[in-house]
C-alpha positions as CSV (number, residue, x, y, z in Angstrom):
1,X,3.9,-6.8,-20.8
2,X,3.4,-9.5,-18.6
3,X,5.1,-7.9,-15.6
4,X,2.7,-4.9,-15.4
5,X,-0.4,-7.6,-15.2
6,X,1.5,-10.2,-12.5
7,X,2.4,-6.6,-10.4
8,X,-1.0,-5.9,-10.3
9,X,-2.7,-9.2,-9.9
10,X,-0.3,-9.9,-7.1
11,X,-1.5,-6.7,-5.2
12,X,-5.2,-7.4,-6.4
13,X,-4.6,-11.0,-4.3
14,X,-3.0,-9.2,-1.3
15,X,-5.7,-7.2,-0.9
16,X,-8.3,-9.7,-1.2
17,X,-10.3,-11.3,1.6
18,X,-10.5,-14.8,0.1
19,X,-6.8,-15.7,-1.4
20,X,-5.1,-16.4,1.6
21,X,-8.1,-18.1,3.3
22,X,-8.8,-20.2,0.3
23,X,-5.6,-21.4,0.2
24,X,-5.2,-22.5,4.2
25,X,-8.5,-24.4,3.1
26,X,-6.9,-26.2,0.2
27,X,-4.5,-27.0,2.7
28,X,-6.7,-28.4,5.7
29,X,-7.9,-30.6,2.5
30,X,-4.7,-31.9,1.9
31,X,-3.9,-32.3,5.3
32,X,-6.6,-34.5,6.4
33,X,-6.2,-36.8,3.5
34,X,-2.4,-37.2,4.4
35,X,-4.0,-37.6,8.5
36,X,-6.9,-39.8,6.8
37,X,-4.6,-42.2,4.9
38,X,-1.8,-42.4,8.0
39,X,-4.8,-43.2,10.3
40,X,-5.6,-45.9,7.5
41,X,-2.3,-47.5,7.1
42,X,-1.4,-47.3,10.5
43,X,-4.5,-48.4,12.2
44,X,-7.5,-46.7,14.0
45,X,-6.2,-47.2,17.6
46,X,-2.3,-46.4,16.7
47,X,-3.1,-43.2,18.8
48,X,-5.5,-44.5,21.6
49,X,-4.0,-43.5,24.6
50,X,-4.7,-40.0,23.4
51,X,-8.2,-40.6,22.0
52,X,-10.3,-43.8,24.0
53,X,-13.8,-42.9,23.0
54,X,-15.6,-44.3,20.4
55,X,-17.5,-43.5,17.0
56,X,-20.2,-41.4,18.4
57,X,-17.9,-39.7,20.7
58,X,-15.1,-38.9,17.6
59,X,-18.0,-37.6,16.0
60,X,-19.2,-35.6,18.6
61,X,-16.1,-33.8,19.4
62,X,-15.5,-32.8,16.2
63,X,-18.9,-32.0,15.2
64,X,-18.0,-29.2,18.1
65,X,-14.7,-28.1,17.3
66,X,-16.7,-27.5,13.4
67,X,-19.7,-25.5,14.4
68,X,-17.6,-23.8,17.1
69,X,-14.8,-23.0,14.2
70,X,-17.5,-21.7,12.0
71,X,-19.0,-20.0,14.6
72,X,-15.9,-18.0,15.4
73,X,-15.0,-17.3,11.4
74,X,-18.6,-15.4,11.0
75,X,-17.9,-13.3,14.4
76,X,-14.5,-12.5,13.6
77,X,-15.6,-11.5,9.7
78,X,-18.4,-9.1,11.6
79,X,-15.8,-7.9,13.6
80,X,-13.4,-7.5,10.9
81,X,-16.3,-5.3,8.4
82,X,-17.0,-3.6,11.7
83,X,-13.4,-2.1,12.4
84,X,-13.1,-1.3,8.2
85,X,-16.5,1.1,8.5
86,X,-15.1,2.9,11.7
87,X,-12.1,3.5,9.7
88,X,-13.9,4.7,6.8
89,X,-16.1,6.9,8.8
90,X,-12.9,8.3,11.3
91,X,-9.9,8.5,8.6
92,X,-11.6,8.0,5.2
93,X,-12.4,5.8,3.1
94,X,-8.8,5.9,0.7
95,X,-7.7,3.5,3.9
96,X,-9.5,0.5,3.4
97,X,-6.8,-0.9,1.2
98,X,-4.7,-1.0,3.8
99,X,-7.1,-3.2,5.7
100,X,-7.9,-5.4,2.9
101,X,-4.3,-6.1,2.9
102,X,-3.4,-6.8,6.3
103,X,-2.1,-10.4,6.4
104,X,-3.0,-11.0,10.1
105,X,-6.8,-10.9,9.9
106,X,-6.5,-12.8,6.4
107,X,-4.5,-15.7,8.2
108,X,-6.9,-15.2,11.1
109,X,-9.9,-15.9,9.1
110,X,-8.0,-18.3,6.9
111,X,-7.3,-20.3,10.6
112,X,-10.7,-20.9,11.4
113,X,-11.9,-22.0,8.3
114,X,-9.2,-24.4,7.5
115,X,-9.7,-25.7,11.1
116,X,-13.8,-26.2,10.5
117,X,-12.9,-27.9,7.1
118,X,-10.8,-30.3,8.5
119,X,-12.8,-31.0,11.3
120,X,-15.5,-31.7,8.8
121,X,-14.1,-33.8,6.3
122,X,-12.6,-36.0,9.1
123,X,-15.9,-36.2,10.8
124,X,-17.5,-37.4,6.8
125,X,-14.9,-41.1,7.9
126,X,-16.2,-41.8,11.1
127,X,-17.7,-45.1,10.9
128,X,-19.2,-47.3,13.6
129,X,-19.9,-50.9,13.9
130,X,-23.2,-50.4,12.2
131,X,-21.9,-49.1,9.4
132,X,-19.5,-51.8,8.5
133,X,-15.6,-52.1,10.1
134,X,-15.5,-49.5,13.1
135,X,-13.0,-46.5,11.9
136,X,-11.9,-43.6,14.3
137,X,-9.3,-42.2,13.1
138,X,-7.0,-40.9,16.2
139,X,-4.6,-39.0,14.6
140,X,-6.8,-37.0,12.6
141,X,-8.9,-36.6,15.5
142,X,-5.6,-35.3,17.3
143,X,-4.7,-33.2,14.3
144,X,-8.1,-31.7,14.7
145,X,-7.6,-31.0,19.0
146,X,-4.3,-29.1,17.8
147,X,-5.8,-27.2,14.8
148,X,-8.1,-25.7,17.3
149,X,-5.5,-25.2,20.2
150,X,-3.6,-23.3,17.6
151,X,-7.0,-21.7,16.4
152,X,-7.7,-20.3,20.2
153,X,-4.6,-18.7,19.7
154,X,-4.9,-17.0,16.9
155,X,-8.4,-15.8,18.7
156,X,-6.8,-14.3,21.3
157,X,-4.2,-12.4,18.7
158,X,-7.2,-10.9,16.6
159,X,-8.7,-9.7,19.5
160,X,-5.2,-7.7,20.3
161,X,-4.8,-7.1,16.4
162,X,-8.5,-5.7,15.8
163,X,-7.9,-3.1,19.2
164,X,-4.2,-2.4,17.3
165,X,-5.4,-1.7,14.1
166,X,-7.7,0.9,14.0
167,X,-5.5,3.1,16.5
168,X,-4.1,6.1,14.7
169,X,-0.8,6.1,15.5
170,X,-1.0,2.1,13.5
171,X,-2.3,3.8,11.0
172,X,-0.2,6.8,10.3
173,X,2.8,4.6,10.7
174,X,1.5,1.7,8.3
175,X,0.5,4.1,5.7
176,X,3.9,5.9,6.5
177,X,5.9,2.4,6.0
178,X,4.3,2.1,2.4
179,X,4.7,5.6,1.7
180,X,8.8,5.2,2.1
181,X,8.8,2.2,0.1
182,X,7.4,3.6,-2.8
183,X,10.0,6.5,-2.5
184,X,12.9,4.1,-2.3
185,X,11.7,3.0,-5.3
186,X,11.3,5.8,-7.0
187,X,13.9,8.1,-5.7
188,X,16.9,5.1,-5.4
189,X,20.6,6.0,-5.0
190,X,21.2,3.3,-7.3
191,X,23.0,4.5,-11.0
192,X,21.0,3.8,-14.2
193,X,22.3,3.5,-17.4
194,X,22.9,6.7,-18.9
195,X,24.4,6.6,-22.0
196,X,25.9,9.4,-21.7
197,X,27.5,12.4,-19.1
198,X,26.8,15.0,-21.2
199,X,24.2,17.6,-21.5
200,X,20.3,15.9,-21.4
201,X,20.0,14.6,-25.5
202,X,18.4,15.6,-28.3
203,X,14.8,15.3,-28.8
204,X,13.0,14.3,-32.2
205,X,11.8,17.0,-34.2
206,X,8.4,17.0,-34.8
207,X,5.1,14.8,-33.6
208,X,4.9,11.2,-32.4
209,X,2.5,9.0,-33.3
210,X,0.0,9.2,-30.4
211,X,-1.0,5.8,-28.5
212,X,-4.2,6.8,-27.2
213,X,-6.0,4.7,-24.5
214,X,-9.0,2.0,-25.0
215,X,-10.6,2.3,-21.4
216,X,-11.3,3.9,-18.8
217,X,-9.6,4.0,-15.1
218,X,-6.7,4.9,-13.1
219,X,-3.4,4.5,-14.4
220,X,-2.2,1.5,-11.8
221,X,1.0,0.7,-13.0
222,X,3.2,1.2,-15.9
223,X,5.7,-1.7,-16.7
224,X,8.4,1.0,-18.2
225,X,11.3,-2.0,-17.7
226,X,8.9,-3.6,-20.7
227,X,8.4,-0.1,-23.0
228,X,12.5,0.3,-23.0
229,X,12.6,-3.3,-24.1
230,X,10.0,-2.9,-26.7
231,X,11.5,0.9,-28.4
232,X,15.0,-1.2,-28.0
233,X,13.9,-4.1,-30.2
234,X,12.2,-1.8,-32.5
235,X,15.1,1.4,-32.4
236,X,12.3,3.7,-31.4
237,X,11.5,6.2,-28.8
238,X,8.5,6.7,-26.7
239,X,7.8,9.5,-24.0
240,X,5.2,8.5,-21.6
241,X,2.6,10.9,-21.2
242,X,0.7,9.5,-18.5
243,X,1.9,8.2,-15.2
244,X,0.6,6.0,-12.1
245,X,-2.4,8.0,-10.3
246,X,-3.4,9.8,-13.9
247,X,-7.0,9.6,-14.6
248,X,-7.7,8.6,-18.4
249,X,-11.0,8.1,-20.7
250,X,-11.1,6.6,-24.4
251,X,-9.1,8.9,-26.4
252,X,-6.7,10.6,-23.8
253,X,-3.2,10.2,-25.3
254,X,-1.0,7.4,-23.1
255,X,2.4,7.7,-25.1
256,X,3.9,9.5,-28.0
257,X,6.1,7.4,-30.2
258,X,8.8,8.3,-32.6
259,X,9.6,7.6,-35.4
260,X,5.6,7.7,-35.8
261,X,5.7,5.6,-39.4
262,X,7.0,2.8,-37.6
263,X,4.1,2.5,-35.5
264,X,1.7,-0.3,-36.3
265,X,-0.9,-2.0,-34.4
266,X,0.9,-4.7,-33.0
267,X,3.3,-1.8,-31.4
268,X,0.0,0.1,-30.4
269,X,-1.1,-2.8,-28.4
270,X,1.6,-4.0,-26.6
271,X,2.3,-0.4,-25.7
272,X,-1.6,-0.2,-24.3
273,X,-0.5,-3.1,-22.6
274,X,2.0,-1.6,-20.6
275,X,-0.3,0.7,-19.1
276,X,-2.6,-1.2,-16.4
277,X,-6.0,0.4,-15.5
278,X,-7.9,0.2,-12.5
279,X,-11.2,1.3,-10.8
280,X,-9.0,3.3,-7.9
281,X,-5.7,4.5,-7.5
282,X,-3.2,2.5,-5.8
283,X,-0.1,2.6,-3.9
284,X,2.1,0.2,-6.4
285,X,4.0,3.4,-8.2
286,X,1.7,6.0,-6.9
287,X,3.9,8.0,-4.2
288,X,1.4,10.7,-4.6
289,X,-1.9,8.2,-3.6
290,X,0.1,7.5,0.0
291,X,1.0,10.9,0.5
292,X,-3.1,11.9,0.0
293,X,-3.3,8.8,2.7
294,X,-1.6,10.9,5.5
295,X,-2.9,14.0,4.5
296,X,-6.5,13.0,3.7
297,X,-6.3,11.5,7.7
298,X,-4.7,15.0,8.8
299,X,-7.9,17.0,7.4
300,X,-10.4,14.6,9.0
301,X,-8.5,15.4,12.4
302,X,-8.8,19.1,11.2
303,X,-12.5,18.8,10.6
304,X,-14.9,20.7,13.1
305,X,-16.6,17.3,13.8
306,X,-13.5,15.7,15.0
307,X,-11.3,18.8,15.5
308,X,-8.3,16.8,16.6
309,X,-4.8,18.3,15.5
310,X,-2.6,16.4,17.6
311,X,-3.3,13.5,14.8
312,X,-2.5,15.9,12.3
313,X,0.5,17.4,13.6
314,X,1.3,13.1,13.9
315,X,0.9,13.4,10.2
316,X,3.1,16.5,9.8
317,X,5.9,14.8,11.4
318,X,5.4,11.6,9.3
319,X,5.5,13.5,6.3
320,X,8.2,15.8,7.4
321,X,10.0,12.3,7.4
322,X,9.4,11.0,4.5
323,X,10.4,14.7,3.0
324,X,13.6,14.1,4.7
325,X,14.0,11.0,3.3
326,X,13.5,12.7,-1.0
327,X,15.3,15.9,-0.3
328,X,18.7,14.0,0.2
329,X,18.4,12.2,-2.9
330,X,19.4,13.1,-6.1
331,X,16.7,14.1,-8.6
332,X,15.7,10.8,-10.9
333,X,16.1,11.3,-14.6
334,X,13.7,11.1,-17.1
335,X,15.5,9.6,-19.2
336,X,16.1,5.9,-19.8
337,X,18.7,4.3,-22.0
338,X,19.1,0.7,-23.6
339,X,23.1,0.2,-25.3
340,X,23.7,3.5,-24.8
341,X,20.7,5.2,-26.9
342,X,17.8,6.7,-25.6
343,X,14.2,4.9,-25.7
344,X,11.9,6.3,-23.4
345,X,10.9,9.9,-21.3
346,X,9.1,9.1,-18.4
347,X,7.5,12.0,-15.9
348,X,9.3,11.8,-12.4
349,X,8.0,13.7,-10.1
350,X,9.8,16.6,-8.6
351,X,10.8,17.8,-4.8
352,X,8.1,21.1,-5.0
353,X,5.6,19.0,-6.6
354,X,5.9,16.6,-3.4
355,X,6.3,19.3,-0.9
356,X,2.9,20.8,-2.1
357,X,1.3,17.6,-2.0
358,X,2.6,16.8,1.3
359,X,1.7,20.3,3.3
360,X,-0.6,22.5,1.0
361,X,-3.9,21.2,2.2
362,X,-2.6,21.1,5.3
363,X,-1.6,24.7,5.7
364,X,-5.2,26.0,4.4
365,X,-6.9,24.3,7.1
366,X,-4.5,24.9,9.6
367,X,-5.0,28.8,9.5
368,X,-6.6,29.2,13.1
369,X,-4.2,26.7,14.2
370,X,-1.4,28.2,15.5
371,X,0.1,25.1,17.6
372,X,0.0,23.0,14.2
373,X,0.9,26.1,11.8
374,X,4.3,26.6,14.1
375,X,4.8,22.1,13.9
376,X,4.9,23.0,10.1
377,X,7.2,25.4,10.3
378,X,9.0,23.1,12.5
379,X,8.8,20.7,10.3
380,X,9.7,22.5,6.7
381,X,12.9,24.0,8.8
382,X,14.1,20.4,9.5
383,X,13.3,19.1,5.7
384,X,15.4,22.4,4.7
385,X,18.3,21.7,6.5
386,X,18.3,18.6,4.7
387,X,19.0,20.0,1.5
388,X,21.4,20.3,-0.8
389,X,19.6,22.4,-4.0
390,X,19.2,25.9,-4.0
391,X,15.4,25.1,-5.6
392,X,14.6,22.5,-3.2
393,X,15.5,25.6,-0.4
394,X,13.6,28.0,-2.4
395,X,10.5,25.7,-2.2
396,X,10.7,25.3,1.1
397,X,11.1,29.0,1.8
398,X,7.8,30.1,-0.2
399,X,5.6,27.3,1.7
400,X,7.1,28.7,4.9
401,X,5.9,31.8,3.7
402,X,2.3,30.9,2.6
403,X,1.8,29.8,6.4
404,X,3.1,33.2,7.9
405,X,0.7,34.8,5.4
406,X,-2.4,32.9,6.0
407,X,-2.3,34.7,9.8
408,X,-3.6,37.9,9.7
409,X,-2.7,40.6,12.5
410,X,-6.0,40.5,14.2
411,X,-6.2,36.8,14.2
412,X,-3.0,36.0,16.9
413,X,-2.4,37.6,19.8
414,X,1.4,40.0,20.4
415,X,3.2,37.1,22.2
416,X,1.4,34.0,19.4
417,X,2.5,36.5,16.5
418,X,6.2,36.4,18.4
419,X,6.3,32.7,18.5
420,X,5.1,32.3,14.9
421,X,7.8,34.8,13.5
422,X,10.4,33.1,15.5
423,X,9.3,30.0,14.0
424,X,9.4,31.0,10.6
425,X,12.8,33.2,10.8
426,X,14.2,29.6,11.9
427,X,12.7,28.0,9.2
428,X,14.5,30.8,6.7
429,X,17.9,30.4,8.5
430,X,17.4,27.0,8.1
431,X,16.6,27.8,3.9
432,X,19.4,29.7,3.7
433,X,21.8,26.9,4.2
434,X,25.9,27.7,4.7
435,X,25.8,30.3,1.6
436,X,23.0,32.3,3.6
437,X,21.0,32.6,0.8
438,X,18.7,30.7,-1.4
C-alpha cells in the first residue's frame, strides 16, 4: 500500500512550512560551491570590473546582504503567522491548511533564506593578505548582489500576496478550486471496468471477516486501486466500510472480507494498510471536508458578531457551482471490478447527501434572512435545471421547501412573502423539468 502512504506524505510536505524552504537552502549550498569552485578555477579578479573592492569590503557587503536576508525571513514569518490567526479568528480555523499550503509564501520564505545562506557561506572564503593568498571571490560575490535583487522582488510580491490572501473572495475561490478537483475525481465521466451491463451482482451470503482498525484518527485516504489488487491476487471480495472523513477508534470495523476463512494476518495488515489515519481531516478524497470549508466560512458571515451575508450568499453561489458541476454527472458505482469479477464495494457518496451538506446549515441560519433565503432558492432552481434524475429533482424540491417553511407568516412582510413565493414557485418549475413533474 505504498500509494496510500506517498499520497499522503506528499500532501503532508505541501502543507509544510519547512520542505520547500529547506530545499532552496540545499540549493543556495550547492550553488555557492559550484560559484566558490568557478571563482577558484577561474581566478579572484575574473569579475573585477563588477566587484573592485577588497577583502574587508567583500566581507562587508555580504555580511549586509546576510543579516538584512535574515532580517526580512523573521518579519515575513511574523507576518506570515499573523495573516493565518486573522484567518482562523474571521473564517475558522478548518482554513489553515490552505495556508500551510500556499506555495508563494513557502518559496517566499524559502528566497530569503537560501539568499542569507549563500551570502554566508561565501562570506566563510573571504581571505585577506593576512590570512595567507588574498581570495575575493567576484562571482560569488555577484551571484550574491543578484540573489538579493531577485530576493527584493520577491519582497515586494509577499507584500501584494499577504493583502491577496486573506481577502474573502481568494478564499472562497481557493477553497472552491480544490473543492471541484476532488469532485472531478470522484464524480469522472471516465468508464470503469464493469464486468458486466446487467443488473448490480450478487452479494455473498452471510458475514465477512471484519478488519477492524489499530488506531485512532481520521480516515485520510484510502488506496482502493491497491485493495482491488490485493482481493484480485487473492479471488476475494472486500466492501469498505469506512471512507475518507470517517472518524475511527481501536475496534471500529474498516472492511468486511469474504470469503472470511481466507483471511489471515498478512491479509489483515496490508488491508489496515490501505487505510491512512490522520490527526484531522483532509481534502485528498474528502469532498465532504471542502464543502464544510465553504460552508463553515458562510456561518461565520452569518454569525451576529460578523453578521455579513453578502460572504455567504458568495458561498451559496460557489456551492451552487460546484452542485452544477455533480448533478450532470452520472452517479459513480460502487462497485469495482478486476478481469471481469467483482472485488470491492466502496461507499460513494450520493447527490442528496451532497446537497444537504452543501445548503442544510446554511438554510437554518439563514431563517431571518430573507435576501440570502431567496439566493438559495436562486440557487437550488439553477442546480435543478441541471438535472437529469427524477431523485436528484425531488431532492432539490424538498430543500426548496424546508426554506419556504422556515418563514413563518408573521416573520416577512405581504410584498417579502410575494417575492419569496415567487422565488420558490421558480425553483419548483425549475424541479419539475420538461415532464412537469418530479
Amino acid at each position: 500500500m505504498i500509494h496510500a502512504k506517498l499520497i499522503d506524505r506528499l500532501d503532508s510536505l505541501r502543507a509544510s512550512y519547512w520542505f520547500v524552504p529547506t530545499l532552496m537552502a540545499i540549493g543556495s549550498v550547492l550553488l555557492s560551491a559550484a560559484t566558490l569552485a568557478l571563482d577558484g578555477a577561474l581566478g579572484s579578479n575574473v569579475l573585477g570590473s563588477i566587484y573592485t573592492g577588497g577583502p574587508e569590503g567583500a566581507r562587508g557587503v555580504l555580511a549586509v546582504i546576510a543579516t538584512s536576508m535574515i532580517t526580512v525571513a523573521g518579519v515575513t514569518f511574523s507576518i506570515a503567522l499573523a495573516s493565518m490567526a486573522l484567518a482562523s479568528a474571521q473564517f475558522g480555523p478548518r482554513l489553515l491548511r490552505n495556508f500551510m499550503r500556499d506555495q508563494g509564501n513557502q518559496i517566499v520564505l524559502g528566497t530569503f533564506l537560501a539568499t542569507f545562506l549563500f551570502s554566508l557561506l561565501v562570506l566563510l572564503s573571504v581571505r585577506s593578505g593576512d590570512e595567507g593568498e588574498a581570495f575575493v571571490p567576484t562571482i560569488s560575490i555577484g551571484t550574491a548582489v543578484l540573489l538579493t535583487l531577485a530576493s527584493t522582488s520577491v519582497l515586494i510580491y509577499f507584500i501584494h500576496h499577504a493583502a491577496t490572501l486573506i481577502q474573502v473572495a481568494h478564499i472562497v475561490a481557493s477553497v472552491t478550486s480544490d473543492l471541484e478537483r476532488d469532485i472531478d475525481h470522484s464524480f469522472t465521466d471516465k468508464p470503469t471496468e464493469t464486468g458486466t451491463d446487467g443488473p448490480p451482482p450478487r452479494l455473498p451470503s452471510g458475514a465477512g471477516a471484519v478488519i477492524a482498525a489499530r488506531g485512532t484518527g481520521y480516515v485520510e485516504v484510502v488506496d482502493t486501486a491497491a485493495l482491488v489488487g490485493l482481493m484480485d491476487r487473492h479471488d476475494m471480495l472486500i466492501r469498505l466500510v469506512r471512507h475518507p472523513g470517517s472518524f475511527v477508534v481501536p475496534g471500529d470495523v474498516l472492511a468486511e472480507v469474504w470469503p472470511p476463512e481466507g483471511v489471515d494476518v498478512h491479509l489483515r495488515h496490508s488491508v489496515r494498510e490501505a487505510f491512512i489515519l490522520g490527526s484531522q481531516r483532509t481534502e485528498q478524497q474528502d469532498v465532504g471536508f471542502a464543502i464544510q470549508q465553504l460552508v463553515q466560512i458562510a456561518l461565520r458571515a452569518l454569525s451576529p458578531a460578523i453578521n455579513d451575508p453578502f460572504t455567504a450568499a458568495m458561498c451559496v453561489d460557489r456551492l451552487g457551482a460546484v452542485m452544477t458541476r455533480v448533478v450532470g454527472r452520472p452517479v459513480p458505482s460502487p462497485y469495482r471490478f478486476r478481469h471481469g469479477r467483482l472485488r470491492a464495494i466502496v461507499t460513494v457518496l450520493s447527490f442528496d447527501h451532497l446537497l444537504g451538506s452543501a445548503f442544510s446549515e446554511i438554510r437554518r441560519n439563514a431563517r431571518m434572512q430573507l435576501g440570502l433565503s431567496i439566493r438559495l432558492l436562486t440557487t437550488l432552481a439553477a442546480i435543478a435545471a441541471k438535472a437529469s434524475r427524477s431523485e436528484d429533482r425531488a431532492a432539490i424540491a424538498a430543500e426548496a421547501g424546508l426554506i419556504v417553511d422556515g418563514f413563518t407568516v408573521e416573520s416577512l412582510l405581504p410584498a417579502e412573502r410575494t417575492q419569496l413565493e415567487a422565488a420558490h414557485r421558480e425553483c419548483l418549475r425549475s424541479c419539475a423539468g420538461e415532464g412537469g413533474a418530479f
